[in-house]
C-alpha positions as CSV (number, residue, x, y, z in Angstrom):
1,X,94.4,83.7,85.2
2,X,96.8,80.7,86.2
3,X,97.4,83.0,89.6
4,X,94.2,82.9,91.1
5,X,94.9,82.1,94.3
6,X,98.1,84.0,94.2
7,X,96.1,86.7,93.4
8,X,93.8,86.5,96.9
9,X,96.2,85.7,98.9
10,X,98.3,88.6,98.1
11,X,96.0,91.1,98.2
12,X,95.5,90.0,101.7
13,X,99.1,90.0,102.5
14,X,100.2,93.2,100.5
15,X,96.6,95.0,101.5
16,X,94.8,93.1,103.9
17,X,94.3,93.3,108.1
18,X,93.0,91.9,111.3
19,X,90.6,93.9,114.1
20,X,89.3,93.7,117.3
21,X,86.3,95.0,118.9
22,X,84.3,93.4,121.9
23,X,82.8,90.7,122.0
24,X,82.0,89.3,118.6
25,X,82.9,92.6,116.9
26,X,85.5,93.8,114.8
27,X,85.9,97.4,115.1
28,X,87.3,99.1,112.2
29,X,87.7,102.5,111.7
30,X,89.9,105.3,109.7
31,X,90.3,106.5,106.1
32,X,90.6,105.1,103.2
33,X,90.4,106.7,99.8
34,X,86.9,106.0,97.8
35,X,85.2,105.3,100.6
36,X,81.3,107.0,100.2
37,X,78.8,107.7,102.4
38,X,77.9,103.7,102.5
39,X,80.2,100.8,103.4
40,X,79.6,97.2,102.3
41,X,81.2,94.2,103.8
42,X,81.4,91.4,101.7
43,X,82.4,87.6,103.4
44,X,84.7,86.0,101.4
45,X,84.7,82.0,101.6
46,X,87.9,79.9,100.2
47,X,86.7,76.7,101.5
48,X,83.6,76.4,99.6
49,X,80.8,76.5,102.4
50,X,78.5,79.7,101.5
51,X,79.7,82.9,103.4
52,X,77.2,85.1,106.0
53,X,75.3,87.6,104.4
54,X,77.1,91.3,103.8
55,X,76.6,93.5,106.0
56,X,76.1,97.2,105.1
57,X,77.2,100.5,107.3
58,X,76.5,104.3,107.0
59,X,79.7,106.3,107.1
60,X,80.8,109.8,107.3
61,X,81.6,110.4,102.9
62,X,85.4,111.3,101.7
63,X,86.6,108.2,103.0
64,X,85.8,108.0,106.7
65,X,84.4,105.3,107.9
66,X,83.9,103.9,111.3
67,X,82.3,100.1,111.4
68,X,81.8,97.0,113.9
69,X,81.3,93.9,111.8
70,X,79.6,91.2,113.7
71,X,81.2,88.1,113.4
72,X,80.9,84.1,114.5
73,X,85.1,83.3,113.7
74,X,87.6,85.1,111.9
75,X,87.0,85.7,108.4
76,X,88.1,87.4,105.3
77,X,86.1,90.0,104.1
78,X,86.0,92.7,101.2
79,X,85.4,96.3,102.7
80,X,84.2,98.7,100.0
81,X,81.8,101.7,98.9
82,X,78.5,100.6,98.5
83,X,77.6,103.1,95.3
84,X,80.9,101.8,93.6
85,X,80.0,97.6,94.2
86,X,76.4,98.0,93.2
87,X,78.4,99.1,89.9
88,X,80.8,96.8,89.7
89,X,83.5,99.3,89.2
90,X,86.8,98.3,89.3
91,X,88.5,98.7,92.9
92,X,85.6,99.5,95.0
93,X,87.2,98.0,98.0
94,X,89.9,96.0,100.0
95,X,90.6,92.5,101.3
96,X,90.6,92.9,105.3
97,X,91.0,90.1,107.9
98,X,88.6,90.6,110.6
99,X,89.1,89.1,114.0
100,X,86.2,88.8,117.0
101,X,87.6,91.4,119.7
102,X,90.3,93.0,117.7
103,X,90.2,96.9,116.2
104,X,92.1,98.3,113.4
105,X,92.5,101.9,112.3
106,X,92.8,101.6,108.8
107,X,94.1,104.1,106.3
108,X,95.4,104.7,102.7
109,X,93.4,103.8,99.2
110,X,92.1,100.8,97.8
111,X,95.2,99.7,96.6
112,X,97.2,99.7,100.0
113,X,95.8,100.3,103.3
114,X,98.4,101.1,106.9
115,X,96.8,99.5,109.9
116,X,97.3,100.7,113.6
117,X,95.3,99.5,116.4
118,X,95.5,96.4,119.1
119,X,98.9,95.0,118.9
120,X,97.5,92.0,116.4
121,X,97.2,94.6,113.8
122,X,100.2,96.6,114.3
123,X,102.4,92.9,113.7
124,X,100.1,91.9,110.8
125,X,101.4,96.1,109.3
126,X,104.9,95.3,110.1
127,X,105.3,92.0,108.1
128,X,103.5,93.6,105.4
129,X,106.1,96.2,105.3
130,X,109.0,93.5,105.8
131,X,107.2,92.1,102.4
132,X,106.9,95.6,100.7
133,X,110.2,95.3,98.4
134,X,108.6,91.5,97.0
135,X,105.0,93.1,96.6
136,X,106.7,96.1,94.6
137,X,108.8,93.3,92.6
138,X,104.9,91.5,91.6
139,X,103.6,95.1,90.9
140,X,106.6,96.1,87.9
141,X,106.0,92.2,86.7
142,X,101.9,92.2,86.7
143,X,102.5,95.7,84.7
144,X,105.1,94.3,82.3
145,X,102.8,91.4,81.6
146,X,99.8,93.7,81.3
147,X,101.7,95.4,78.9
148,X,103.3,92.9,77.0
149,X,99.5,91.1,76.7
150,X,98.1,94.6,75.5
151,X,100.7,94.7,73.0
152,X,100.6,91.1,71.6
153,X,97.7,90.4,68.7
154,X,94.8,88.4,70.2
155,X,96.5,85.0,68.6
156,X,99.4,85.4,70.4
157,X,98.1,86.2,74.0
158,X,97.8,82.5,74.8
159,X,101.7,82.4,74.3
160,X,102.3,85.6,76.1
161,X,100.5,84.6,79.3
162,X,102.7,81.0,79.0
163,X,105.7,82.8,78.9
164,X,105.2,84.6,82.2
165,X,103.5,81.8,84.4
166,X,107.5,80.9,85.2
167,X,108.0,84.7,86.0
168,X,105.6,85.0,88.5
169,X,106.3,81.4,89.9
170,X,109.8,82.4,90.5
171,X,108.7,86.1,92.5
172,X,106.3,84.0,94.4
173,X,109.0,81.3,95.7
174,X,111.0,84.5,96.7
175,X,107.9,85.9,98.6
176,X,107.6,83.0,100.1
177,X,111.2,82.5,101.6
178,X,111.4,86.0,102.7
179,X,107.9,85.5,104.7
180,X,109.6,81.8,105.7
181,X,112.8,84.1,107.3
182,X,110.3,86.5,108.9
183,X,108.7,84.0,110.4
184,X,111.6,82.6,112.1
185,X,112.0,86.0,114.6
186,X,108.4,86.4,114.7
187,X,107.0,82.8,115.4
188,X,104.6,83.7,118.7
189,X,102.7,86.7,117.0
190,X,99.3,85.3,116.2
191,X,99.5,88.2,113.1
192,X,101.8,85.7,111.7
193,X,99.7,82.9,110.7
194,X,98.2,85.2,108.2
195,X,101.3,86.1,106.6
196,X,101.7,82.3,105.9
197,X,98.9,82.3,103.6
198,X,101.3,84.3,100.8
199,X,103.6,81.2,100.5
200,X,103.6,78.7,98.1
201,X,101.8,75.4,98.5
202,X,105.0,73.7,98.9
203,X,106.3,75.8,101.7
204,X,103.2,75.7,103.8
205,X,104.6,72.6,106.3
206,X,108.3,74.8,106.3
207,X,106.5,77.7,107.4
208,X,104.2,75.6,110.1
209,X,106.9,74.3,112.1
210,X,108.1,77.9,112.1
211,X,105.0,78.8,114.5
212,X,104.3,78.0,117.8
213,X,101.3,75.8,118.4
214,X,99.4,78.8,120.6
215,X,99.6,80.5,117.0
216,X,98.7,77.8,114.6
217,X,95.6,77.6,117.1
218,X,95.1,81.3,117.7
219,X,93.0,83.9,117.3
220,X,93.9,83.9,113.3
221,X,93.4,79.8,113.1
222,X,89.7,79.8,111.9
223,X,90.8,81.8,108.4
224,X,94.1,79.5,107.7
225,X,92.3,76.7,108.5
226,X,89.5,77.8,105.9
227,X,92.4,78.6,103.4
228,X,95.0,75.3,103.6
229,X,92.3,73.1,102.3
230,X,92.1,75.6,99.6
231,X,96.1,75.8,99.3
232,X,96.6,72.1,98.8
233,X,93.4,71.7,96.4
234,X,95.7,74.3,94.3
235,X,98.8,71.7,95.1
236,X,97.1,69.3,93.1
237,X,95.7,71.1,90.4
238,X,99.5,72.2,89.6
239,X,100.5,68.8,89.7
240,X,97.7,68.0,87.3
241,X,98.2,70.6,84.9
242,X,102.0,69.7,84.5
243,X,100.5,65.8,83.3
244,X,98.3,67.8,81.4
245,X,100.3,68.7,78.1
246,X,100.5,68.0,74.3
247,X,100.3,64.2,73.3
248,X,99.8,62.7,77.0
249,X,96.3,60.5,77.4
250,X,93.4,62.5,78.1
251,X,91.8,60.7,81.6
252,X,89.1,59.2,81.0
253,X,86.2,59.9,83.3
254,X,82.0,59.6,84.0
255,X,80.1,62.6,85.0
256,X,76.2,63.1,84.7
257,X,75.0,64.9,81.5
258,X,71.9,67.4,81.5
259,X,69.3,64.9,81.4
260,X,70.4,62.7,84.7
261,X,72.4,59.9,82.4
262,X,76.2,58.8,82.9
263,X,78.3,60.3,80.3
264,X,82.1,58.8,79.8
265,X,84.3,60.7,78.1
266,X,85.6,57.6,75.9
267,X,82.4,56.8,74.7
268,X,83.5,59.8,72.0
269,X,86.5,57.6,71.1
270,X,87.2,58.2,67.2
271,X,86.1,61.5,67.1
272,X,87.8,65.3,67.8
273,X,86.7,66.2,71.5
274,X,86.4,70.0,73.2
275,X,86.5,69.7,76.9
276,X,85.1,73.2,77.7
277,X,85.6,74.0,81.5
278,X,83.3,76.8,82.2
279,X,80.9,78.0,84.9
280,X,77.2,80.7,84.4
281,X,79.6,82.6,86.8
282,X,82.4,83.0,84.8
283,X,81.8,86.5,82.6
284,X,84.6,85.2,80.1
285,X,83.1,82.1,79.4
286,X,79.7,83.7,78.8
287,X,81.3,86.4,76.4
288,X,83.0,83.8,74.5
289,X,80.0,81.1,73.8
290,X,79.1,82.8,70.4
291,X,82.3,82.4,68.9
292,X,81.8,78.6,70.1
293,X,78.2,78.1,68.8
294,X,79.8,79.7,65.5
295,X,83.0,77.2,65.1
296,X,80.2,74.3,66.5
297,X,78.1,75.1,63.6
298,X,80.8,75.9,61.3
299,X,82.5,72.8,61.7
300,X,79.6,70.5,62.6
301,X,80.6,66.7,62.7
302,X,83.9,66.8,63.0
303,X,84.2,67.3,66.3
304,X,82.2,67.1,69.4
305,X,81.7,69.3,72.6
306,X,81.6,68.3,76.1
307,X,80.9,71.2,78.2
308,X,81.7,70.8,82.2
309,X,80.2,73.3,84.3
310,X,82.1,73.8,87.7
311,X,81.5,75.9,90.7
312,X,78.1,75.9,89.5
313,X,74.4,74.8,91.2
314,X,72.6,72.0,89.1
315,X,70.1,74.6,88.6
316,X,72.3,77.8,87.5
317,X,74.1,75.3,85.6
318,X,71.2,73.9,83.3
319,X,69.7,77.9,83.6
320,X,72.7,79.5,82.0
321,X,72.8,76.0,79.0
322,X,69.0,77.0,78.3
323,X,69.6,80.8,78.2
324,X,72.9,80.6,75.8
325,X,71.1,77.9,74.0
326,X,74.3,75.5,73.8
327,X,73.6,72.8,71.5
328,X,76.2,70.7,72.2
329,X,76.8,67.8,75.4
330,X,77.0,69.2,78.7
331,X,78.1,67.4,82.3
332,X,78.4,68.4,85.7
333,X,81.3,68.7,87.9
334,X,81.0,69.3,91.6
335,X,84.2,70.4,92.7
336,X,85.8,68.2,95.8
337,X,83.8,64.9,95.0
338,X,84.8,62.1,93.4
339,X,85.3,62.2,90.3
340,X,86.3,65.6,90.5
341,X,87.0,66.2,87.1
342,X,88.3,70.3,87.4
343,X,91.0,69.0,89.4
344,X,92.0,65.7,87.0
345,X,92.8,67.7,84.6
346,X,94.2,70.7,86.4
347,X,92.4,73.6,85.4
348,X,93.2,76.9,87.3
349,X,91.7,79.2,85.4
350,X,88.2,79.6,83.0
351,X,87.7,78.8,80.7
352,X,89.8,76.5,79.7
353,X,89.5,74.3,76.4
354,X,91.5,71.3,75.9
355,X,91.4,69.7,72.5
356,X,91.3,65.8,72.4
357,X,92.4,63.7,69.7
358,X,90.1,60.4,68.0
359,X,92.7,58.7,69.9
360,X,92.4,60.4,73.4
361,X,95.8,62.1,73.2
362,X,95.3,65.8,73.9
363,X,96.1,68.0,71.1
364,X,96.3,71.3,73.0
365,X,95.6,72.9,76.1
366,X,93.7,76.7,75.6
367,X,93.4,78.8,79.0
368,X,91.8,82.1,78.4
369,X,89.3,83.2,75.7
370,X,91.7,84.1,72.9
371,X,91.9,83.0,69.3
372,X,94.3,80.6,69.4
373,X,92.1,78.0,70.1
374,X,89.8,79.1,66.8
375,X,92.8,78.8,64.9
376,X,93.6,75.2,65.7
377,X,90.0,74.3,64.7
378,X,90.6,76.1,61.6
379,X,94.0,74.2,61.2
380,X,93.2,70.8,62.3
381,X,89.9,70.7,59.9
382,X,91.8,72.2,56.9
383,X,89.6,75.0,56.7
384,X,90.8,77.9,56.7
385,X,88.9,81.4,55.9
């Protein structure tokens, strides 16, 4: 959950492409395992403006499929089988760059797709086969950890998921020095700018100086330039979360509750505080709001909760309080504006509870929906069951 923008940018790097078609097309064509009789393209936005509306295609059935997306820029998008998205089953489709005036012949499976074509997506194929042996090193360590959660009881998932956040940064540094060296011979192939999205936040101004300026404006410059506002957002939450631990002061900070009125967080001052960073999109957070109404209730007085909805609309936000029926105090963050309170305390993933002290010291930081969290309560309020 720590990984999500890991998790994008590799399954465009790994699985991901380009195209060209004429005009401004992308023509994509080819084969690709799971593919119906109906193709759905999905925009995908990473700098927070809203993305064009899908775009839906007839296709042959067993996996053929032959498209031109209509496009105003470059963009990301999510190719998959119509039946499959409407429900919401599990790899219905793959990440694909699409590029005005550019054609790909794309095959393989959802997982991993080959790309022939104009010469932008046969460079964009070859350095994701010069990063094959790093993707295949995340694939054994996103099994072992999906094993090793599995395993673990639910009260000790929390630790598990810590314990491999240093894992995955180290086979992401690696990823990003071998894309850093391929670079180096392959700095005028507009293909490249793309594979510069799968470093880490730090070695995005290395990896820039690596390319020529023709590339870093290029026919691929419309998608970076959507994602590095994205990367260095992340660059700051890390930096964030690392101030964010056991016995530091919580920041204080002033958000608007539901009803329009400032709310500071040290106005609780004295008393147990929940921060609960949670969004009406976020299917976790949802699932896990009874167990919350029951500790609420359970332990009612001797502690409060502050609920800040992110990545939310005012009125989805105050939809999804009113449908749950959350007693308890509820603020609104909107993410990128001052105070922006998501990134001030470094959360990269939802939910995520942190557990203030009566004397704004946080007491623990819980990512995930696990029980760990209930636990605590049940520890810190001598209460056990």
């Amino acid at each position: 959950m720590k990984h999500f923008l890991f998790t994008i940018t590799m399954a465009l790097i790994g699985f991901g492409a380009t195209a060209q078609a004429q005009n401004n097309k992308c023509h994509i064509y080819g084969n690709v395992e799971g593919i119906g009789d109906s193709v759905l393209v999905k925009f995908i936005s990473l700098s927070g403006q809203s993305a064009p509306a899908p775009q839906k295609f007839k296709a042959e059935g067993n996996g053929k499929f032959d498209i031109n997306i209509a496009l105003d820029k470059a963009s990301i998008v999510y190719i998959c089988d119509a039946k499959r998205m409407k429900e919401r089953q599990m790899s219905a489709g793959f990440s694909f760059y699409a590029i005005p005036g550019e054609e790909a012949n794309v095959t393989g499976n959802m997982e991993k797709q080959t790309y022939t074509g104009t010469t932008f997506y046969k460079q964009l194929n070859a350095g994701h086969e010069a990063m094959a042996k790093y993707n295949d090193k995340i694939k054994a360590l996103t099994k072992e950890y999906s094993k090793a959660t599995n395993a673990a009881p639910k009260e000790k998932r929390d630790s598990v998921r810590e314990s491999f956040n240093p894992k995955f940064d180290k086979v992401r540094h690696e990823l990003g020095e071998g894309i850093l060296n391929y670079l180096k011979s392959h700095s005028d192939e507009d293909a490249s700018l793309l594979l510069l999205m799968g470093v880490d936040e730090s070695q995005i101004e290395e990896g820039e100086k690596l390319l020529t300026q023709s590339v870093l404006t290029g026919k691929a410059s419309a998608v970076y330039n959507d994602y590095k506002p994205m990367a260095k957002h992340q660059a700051e939450l890390k930096k964030n979360a690392n101030a964010i631990v056991d016995n530091a002061d919580a920041p204080d900070f002033t958000l608007q509750d539901i009803n329009g009125k400032p709310f500071t967080l040290s106005s609780l001052r004295g008393q147990y505080v929940i921060l609960d960073f949670w969004g009406s999109w976020c299917g976790w957070c949802i699932k896990d709001m009874p167990k919350m109404k029951e500790y609420y209730n359970k332990y009612k007085g001797k502690f409060q909760i502050v609920g800040v909805d992110c990545n939310d609309s005012p009125e989805k936000w105050k939809a999804a309080v009113e449908k749950e029926q959350l007693p308890w105090l509820h603020v609104y963050n909107k993410t990128g504006v001052d105070p922006d309170v998501s990134a001030l305390y470094g959360i990269q993933a939802y939910p995520t509870k942190i557990v203030v002290s009566p004397e704004g010291k946080i007491v623990k930081v819980a990512v995930g929906e696990g029980e760990d969290f209930y636990n605590l309560l049940d520890t810190l309020f001598n209460k056990k069951d």
